[in-house]
KEKE-3310 file (N, C-alpha, C; in steps of 0.2 Angstrom, whole numbers, plus 5000, padded with zeros to 4 digits):
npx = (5924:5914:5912:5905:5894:5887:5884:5877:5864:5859:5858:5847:5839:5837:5830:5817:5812:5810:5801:5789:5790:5782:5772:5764:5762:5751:5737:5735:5719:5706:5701:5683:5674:5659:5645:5632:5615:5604:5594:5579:5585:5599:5603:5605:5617:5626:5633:5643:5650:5654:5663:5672:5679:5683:5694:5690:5684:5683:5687:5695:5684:5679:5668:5655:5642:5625:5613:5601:5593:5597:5611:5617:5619:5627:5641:5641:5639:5652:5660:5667:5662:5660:5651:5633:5621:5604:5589:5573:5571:5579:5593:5588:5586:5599:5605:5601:5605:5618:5620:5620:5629:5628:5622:5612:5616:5607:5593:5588:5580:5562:5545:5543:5534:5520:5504:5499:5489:5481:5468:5455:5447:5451:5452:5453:5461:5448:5444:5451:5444:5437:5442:5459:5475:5490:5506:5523:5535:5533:5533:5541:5547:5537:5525:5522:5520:5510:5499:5497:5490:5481:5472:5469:5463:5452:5450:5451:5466:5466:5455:5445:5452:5461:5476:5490:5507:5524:5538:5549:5553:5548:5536:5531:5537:5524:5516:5516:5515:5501:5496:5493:5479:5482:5493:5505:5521:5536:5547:5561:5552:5540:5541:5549:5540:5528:5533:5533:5520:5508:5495:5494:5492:5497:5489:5488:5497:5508:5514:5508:5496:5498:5504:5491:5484:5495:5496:5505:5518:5533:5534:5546:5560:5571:5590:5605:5619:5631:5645:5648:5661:5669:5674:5678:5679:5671:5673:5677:5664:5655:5661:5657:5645:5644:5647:5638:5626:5627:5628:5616:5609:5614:5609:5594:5592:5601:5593:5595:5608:5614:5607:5612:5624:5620:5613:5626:5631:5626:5616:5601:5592:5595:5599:5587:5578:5581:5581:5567:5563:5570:5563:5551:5559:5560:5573:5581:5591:5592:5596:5608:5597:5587:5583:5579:5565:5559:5559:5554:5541:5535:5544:5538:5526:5527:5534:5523:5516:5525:5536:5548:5551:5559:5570:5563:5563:5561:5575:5586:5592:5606:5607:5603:5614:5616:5625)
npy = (5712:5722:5711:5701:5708:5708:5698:5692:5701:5697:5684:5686:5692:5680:5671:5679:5682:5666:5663:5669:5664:5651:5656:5658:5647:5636:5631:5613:5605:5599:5582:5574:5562:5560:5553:5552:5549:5546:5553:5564:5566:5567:5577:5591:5591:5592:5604:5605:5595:5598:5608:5601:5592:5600:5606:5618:5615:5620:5611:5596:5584:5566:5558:5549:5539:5533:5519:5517:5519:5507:5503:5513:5515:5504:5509:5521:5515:5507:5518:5521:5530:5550:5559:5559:5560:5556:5546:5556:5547:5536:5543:5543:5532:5526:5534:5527:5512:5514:5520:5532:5538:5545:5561:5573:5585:5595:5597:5593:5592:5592:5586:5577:5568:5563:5562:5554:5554:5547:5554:5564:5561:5563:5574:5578:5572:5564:5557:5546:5537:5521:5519:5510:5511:5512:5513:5516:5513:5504:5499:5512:5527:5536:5527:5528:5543:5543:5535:5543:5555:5549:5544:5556:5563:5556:5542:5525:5515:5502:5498:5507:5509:5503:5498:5497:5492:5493:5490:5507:5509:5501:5503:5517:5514:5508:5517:5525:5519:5515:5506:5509:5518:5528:5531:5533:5541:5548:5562:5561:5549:5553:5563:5559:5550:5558:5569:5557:5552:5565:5562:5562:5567:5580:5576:5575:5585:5577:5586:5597:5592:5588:5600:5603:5595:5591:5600:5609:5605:5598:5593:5582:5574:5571:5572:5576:5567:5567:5558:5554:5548:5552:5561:5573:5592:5606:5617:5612:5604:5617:5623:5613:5615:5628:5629:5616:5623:5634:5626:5619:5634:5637:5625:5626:5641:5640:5633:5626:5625:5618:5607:5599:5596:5588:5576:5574:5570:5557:5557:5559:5552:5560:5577:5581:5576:5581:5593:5597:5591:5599:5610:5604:5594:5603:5607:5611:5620:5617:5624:5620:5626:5625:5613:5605:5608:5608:5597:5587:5586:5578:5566:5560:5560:5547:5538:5535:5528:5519:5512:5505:5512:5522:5516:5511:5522:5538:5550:5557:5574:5576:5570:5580:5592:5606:5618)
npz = (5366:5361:5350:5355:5361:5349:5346:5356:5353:5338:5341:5352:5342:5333:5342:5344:5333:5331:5340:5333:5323:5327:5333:5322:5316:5308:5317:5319:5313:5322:5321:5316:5316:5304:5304:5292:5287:5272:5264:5270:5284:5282:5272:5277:5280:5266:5261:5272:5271:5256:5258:5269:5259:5249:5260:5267:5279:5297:5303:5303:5296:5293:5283:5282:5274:5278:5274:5278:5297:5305:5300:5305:5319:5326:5320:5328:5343:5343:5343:5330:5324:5327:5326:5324:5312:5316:5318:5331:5338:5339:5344:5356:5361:5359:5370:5382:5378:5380:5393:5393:5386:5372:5367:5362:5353:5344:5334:5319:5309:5305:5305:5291:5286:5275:5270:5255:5242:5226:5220:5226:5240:5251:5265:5275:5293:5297:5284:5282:5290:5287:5275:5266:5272:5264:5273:5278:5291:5300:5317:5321:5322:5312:5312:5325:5326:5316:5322:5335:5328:5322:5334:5342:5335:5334:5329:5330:5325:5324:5319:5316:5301:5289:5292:5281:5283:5274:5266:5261:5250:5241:5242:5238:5223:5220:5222:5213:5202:5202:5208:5220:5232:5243:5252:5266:5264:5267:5265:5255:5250:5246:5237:5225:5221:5219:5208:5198:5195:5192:5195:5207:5223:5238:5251:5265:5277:5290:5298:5299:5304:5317:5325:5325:5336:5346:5356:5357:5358:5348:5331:5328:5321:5315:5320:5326:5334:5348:5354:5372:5376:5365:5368:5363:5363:5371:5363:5351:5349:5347:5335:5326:5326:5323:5310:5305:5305:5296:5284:5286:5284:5270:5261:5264:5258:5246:5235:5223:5220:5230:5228:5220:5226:5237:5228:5223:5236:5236:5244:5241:5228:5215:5210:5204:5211:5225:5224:5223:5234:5244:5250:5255:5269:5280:5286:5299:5313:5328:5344:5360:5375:5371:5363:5371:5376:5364:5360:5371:5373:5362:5363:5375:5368:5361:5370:5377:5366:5366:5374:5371:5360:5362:5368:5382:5393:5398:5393:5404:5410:5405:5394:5383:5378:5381:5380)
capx = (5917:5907:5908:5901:5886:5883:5881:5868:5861:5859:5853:5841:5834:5834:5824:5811:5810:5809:5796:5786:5786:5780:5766:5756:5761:5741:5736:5732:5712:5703:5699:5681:5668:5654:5639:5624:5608:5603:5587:5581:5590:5605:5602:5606:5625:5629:5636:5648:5652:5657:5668:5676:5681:5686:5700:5690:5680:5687:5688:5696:5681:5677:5659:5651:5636:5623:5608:5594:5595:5599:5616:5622:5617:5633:5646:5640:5641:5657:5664:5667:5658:5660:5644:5629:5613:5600:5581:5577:5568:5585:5595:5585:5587:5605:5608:5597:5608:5625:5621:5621:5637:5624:5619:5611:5620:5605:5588:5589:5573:5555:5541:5544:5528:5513:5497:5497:5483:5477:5459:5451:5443:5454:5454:5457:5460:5444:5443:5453:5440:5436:5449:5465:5482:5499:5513:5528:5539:5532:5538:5547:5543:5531:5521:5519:5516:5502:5495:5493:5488:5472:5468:5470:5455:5445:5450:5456:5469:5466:5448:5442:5451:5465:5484:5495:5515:5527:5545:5547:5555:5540:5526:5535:5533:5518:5510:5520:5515:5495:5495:5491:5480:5483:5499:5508:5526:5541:5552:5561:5551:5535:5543:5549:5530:5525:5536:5532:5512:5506:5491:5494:5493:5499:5482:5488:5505:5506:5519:5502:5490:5503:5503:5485:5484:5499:5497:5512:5524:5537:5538:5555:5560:5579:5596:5613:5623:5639:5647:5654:5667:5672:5680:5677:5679:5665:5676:5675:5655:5655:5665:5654:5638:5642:5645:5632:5621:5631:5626:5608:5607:5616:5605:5590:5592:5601:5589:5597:5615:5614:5604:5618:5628:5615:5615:5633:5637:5620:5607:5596:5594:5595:5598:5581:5572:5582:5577:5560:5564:5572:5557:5547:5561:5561:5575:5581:5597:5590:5604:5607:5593:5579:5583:5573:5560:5555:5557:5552:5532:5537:5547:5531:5522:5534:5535:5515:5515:5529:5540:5552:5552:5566:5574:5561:5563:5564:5580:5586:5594:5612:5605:5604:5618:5612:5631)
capy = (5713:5720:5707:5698:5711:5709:5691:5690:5704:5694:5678:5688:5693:5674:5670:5681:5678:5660:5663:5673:5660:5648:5657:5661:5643:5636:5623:5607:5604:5593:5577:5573:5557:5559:5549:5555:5546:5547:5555:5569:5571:5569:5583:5596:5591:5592:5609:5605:5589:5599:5613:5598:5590:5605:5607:5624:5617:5622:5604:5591:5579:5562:5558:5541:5539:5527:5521:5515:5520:5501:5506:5518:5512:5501:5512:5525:5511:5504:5522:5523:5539:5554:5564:5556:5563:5550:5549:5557:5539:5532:5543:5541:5521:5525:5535:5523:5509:5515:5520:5539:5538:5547:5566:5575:5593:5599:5595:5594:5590:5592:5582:5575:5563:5567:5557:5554:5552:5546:5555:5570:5560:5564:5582:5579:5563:5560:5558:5542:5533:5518:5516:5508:5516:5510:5516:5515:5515:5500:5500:5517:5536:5536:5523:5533:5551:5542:5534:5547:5560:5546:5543:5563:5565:5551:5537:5519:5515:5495:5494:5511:5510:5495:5502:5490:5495:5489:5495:5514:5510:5496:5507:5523:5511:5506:5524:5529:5516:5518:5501:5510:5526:5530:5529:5538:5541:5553:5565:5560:5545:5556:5568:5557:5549:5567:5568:5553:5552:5567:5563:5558:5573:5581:5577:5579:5587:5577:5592:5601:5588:5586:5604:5604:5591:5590:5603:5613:5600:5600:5587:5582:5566:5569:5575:5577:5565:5566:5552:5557:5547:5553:5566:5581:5598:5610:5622:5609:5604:5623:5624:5608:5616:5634:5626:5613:5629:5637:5620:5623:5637:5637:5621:5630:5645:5638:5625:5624:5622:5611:5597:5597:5591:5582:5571:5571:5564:5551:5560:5557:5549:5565:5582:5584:5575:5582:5601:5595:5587:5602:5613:5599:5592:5606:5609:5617:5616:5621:5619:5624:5626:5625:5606:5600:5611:5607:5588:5583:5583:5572:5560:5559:5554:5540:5533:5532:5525:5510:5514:5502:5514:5526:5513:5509:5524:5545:5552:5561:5580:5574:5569:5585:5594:5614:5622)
capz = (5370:5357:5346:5360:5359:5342:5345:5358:5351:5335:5345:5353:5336:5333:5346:5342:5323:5328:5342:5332:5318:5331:5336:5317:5314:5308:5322:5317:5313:5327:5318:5319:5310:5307:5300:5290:5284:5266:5265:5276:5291:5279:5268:5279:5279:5258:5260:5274:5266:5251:5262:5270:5252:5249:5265:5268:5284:5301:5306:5301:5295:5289:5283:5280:5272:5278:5270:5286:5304:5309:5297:5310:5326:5327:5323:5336:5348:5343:5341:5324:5324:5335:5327:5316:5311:5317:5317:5336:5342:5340:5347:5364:5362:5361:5375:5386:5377:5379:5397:5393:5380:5367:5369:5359:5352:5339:5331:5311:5303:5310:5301:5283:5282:5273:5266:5249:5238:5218:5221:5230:5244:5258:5263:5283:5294:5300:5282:5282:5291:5282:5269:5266:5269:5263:5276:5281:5297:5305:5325:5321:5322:5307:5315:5332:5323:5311:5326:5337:5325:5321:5339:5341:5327:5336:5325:5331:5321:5323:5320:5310:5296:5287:5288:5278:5282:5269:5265:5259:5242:5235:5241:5233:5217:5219:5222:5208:5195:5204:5211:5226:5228:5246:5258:5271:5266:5270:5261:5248:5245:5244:5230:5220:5220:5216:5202:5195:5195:5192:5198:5215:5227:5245:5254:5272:5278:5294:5304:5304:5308:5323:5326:5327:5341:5351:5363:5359:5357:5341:5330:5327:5317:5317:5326:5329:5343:5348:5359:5378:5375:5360:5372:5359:5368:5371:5358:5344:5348:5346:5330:5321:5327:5318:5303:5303:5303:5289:5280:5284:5280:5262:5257:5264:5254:5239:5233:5215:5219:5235:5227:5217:5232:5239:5223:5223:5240:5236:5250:5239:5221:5210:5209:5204:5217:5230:5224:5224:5243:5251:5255:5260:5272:5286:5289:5305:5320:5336:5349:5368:5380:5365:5362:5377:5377:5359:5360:5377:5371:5358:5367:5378:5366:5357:5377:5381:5363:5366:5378:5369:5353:5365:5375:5387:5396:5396:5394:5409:5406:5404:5387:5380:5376:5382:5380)
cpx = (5912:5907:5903:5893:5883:5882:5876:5865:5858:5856:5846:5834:5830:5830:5817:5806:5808:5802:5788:5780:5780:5771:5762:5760:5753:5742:5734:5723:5711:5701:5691:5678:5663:5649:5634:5620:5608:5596:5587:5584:5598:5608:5605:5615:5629:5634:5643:5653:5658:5664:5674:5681:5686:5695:5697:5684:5686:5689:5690:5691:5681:5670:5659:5643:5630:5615:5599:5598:5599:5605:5620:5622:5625:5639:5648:5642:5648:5662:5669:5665:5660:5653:5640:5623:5610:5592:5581:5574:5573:5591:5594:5587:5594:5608:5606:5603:5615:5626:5624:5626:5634:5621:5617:5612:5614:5599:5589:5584:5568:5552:5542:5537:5523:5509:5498:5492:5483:5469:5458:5447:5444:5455:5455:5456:5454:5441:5444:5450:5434:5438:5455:5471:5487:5501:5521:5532:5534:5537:5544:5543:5538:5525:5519:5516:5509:5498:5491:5488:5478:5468:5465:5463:5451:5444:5453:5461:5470:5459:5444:5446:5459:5473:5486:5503:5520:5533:5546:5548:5550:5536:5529:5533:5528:5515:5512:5517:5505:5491:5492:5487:5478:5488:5502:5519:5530:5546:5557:5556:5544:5536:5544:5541:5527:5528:5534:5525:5509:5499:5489:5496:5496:5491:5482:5496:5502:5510:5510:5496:5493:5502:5494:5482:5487:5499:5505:5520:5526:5536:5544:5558:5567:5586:5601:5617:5629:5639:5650:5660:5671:5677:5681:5677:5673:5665:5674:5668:5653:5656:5659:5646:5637:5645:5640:5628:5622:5628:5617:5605:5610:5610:5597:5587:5596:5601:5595:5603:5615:5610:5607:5623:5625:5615:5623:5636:5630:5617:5602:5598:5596:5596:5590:5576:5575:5581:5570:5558:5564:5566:5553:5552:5562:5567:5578:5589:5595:5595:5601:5601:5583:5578:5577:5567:5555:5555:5555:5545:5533:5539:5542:5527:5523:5532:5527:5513:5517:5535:5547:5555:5558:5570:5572:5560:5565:5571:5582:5589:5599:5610:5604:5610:5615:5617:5629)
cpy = (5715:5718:5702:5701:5709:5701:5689:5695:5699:5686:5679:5688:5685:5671:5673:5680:5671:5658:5665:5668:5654:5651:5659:5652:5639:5628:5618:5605:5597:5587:5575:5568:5556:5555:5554:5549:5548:5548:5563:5573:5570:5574:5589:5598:5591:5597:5610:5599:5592:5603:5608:5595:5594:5607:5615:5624:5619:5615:5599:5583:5574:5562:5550:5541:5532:5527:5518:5516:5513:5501:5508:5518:5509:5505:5518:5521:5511:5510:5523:5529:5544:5555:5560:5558:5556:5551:5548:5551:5535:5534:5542:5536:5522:5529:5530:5515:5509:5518:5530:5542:5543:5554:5569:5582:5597:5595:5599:5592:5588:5587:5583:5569:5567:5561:5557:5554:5553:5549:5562:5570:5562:5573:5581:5571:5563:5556:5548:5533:5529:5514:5513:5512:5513:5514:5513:5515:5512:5500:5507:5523:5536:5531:5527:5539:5548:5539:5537:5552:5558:5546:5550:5565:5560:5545:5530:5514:5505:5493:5501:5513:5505:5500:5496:5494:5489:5493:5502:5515:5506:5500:5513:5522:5510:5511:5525:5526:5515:5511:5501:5516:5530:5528:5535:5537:5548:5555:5560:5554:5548:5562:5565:5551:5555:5568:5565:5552:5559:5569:5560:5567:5573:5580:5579:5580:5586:5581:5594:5599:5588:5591:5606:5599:5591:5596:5606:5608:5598:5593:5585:5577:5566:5575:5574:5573:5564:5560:5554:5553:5548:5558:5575:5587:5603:5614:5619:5606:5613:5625:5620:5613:5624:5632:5623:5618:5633:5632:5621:5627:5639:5632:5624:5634:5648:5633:5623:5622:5617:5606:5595:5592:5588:5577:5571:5567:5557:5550:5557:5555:5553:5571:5586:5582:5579:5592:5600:5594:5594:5604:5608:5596:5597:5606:5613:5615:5621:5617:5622:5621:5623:5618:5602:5602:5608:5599:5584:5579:5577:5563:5555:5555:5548:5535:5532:5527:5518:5513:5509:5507:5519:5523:5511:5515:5533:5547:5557:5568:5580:5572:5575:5591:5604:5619:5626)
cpz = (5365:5352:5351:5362:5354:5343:5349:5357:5342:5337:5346:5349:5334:5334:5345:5336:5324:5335:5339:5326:5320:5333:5328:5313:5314:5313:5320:5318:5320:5321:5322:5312:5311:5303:5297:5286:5276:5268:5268:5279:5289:5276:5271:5278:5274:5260:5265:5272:5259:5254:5265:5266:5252:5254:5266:5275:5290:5306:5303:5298:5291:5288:5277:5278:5275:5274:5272:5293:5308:5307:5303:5314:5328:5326:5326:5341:5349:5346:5336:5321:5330:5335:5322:5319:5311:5318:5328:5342:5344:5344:5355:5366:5363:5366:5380:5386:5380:5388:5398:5390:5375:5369:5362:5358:5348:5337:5323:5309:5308:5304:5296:5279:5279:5269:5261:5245:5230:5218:5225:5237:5250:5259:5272:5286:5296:5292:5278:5285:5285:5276:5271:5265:5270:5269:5278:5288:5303:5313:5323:5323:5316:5309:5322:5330:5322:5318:5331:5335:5324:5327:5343:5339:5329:5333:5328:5326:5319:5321:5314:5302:5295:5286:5287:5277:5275:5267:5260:5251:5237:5236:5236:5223:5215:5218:5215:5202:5197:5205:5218:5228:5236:5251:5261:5268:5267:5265:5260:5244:5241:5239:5226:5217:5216:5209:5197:5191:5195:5193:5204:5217:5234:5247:5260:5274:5286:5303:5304:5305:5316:5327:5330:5334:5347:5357:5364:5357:5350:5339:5326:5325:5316:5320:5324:5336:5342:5354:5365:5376:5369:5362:5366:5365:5367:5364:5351:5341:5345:5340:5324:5320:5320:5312:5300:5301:5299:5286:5279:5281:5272:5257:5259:5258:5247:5236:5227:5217:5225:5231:5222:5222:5235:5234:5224:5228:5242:5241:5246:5230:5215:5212:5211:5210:5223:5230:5226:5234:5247:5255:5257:5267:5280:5289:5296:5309:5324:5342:5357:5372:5376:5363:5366:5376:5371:5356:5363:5374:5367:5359:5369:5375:5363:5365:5381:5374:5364:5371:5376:5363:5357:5368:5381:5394:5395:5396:5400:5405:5404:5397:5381:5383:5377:5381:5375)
residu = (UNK:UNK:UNK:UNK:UNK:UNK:UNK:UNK:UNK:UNK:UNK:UNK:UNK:UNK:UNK:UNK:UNK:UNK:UNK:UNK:UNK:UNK:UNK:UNK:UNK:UNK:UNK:UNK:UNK:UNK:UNK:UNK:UNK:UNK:UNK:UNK:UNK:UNK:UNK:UNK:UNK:UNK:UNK:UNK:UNK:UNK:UNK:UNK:UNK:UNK:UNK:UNK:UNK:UNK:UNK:UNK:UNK:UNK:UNK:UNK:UNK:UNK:UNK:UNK:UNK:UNK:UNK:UNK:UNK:UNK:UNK:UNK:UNK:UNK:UNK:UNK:UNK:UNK:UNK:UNK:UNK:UNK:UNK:UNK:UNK:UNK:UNK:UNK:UNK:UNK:UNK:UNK:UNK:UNK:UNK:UNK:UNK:UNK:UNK:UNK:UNK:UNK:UNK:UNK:UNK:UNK:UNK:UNK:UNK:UNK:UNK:UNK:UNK:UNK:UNK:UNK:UNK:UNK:UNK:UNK:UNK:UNK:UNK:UNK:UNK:UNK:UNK:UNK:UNK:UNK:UNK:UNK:UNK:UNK:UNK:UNK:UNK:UNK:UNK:UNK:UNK:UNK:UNK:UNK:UNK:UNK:UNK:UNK:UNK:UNK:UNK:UNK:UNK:UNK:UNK:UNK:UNK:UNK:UNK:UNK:UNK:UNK:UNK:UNK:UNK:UNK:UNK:UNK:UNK:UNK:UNK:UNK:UNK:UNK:UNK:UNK:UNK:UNK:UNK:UNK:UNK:UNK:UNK:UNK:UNK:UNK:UNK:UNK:UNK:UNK:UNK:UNK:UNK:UNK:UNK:UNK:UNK:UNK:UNK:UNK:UNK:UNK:UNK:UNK:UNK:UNK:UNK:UNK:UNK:UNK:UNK:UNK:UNK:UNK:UNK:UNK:UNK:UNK:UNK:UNK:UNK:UNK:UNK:UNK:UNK:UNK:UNK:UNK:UNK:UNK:UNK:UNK:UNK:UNK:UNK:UNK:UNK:UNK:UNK:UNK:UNK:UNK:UNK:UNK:UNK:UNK:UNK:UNK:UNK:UNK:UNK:UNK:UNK:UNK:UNK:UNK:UNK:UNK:UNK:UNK:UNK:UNK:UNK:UNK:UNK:UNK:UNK:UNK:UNK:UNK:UNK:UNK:UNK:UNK:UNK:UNK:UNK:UNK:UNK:UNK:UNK:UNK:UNK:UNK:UNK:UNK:UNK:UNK:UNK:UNK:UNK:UNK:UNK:UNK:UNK:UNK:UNK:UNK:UNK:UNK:UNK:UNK:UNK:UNK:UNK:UNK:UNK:UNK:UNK:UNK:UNK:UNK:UNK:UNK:UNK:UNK:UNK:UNK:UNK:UNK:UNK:UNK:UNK)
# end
């Protein structure tokens, strides 16, 4: 009889020892893939990039680089992706596209354009009446900002002064090498101009031309979307998000070592332009309830612009992501 105690006393123990182990066994990371842009609305993800490399994020991540928004577009759709930073004109196109498949969880980068200029002449837009301006981001977001901001200031932007668009990487050259001596481009290409030409200047920072117009409304140039069907849990949207904003803010507020990882996972060309880049790039992640409110205005304006440039139509609420 009592060895018969000591034996399921002795089980007992077992059972617990092998419950116990059971329970501070580490749970398997969620697996999650996500895209980022090169540029910009890329930048902000170097530092979780690097944590992932590492095996010290809380998610199991993959990461894809792409190197234009037309890039990425397709394997969102496909579902190749769960999450990818996208400029936020495109993710609108792609919830409209996909039939509501496309939500948006965050705002990561406000305005990155700005005026350039080889001269003194330009000191506000009404300024630009009359001359020629290189730009960039025909039929996109950079083409609607610029155009409202002119018509905003009293300018017709077909008839008071000559825009000539052309791809971001030749004019960048051009300004650089003083082929050209005024354009509209966008972080990174506008630093590494600045860099190069030291006498080319910032003439108009077009976030606060925007700001001085728009009637309260944000401007917002890129995002965060996840996929519904990606089937991610509120907890794991919840999980990427307070990281992503750890990533923020590390590249943020440590310029020197982040553009470190920004050149290393090829955000941008170099170290040194992406130091140069941060503080101009605006960073930000505005999540929850603050999404809508702060990019509705914008939308607005993109869909009285071209009603094509979002997918032909507003996003209803189910498109932001408010948890």
């Amino acid at each position: 009889m009592r060895g018969k105690r000591i034996f399921a006393l002795l089980l007992s123990l077992v059972l617990v020892f092998s419950l116990a182990a059971c329970s501070e066994a580490p749970q398997p990371k969620a697996k999650v893939k996500v895209g980022v842009l090169k540029g910009p609305t890329g930048i902000g993800a170097a530092y979780l990039m690097e944590q992932a490399s590492k095996g010290s994020s809380a998610l199991d991540y993959t990461f894809t680089s792409y190197a234009a928004p037309t890039d990425i577009t397709g394997p969102i759709v496909s579902g190749e992706l769960d999450i990818a930073a996208v400029p936020t004109n495109v993710a609108a196109s792609l919830y409209n596209k996909t039939n509501g498949n496309v939500r948006v969880i965050a705002l990561n980068t406000l305005g990155v354009l700005y005026i350039l200029e080889n001269g003194v002449g330009v000191k506000s837009v009404s300024d630009l009446k009359g001359k020629t301006l290189y730009a960039t981001g025909q039929g996109s977001n950079p083409e609607y900002v610029l155009n409202y901001i002119l018509k905003q200031n009293g300018l017709d932007p077909k008839t008071d002064l000559k825009i000539v668009y052309m791809d971001s990487a030749e004019l960048a050259t051009r300004m650089a090498a003083g082929t050209v001596s005024l354009c509209m481009l966008p972080v990174p290409n506008a630093t590494t101009v600045l860099m190069k030409n030291t006498g080319v200047r910032k003439a108009l920072d077009l976030t606060e031309e925007w700001n001085k117009v728009s009637k309260g409304s944000t401007l917002t140039m890129g995002c965060i979307v996840v996929r519904k069907n990606a089937n991610l849990s509120d907890a794991v949207i919840a999980s990427f998000l307070k990281e992503y904003q750890s990533s923020i803010d590390y590249v943020n507020n440590n310029i020197k070592d982040a553009s470190q990882l920004v050149a290393k996972y090829q955000i941008t060309g170099s170290a040194e332009i992406a130091a140069a880049a941060i503080p101009d790039s605006k960073l930000v992640c505005i999540t929850g309830s603050k999404i809508k409110s702060s990019i509705d205005g914008y939308y607005k304006v993109l869909f009285d612009a071209d009603p094509s440039s979002i997918g032909g139509r507003m996003p209803n609420d189910d498109f932001y992501y408010a948890k």
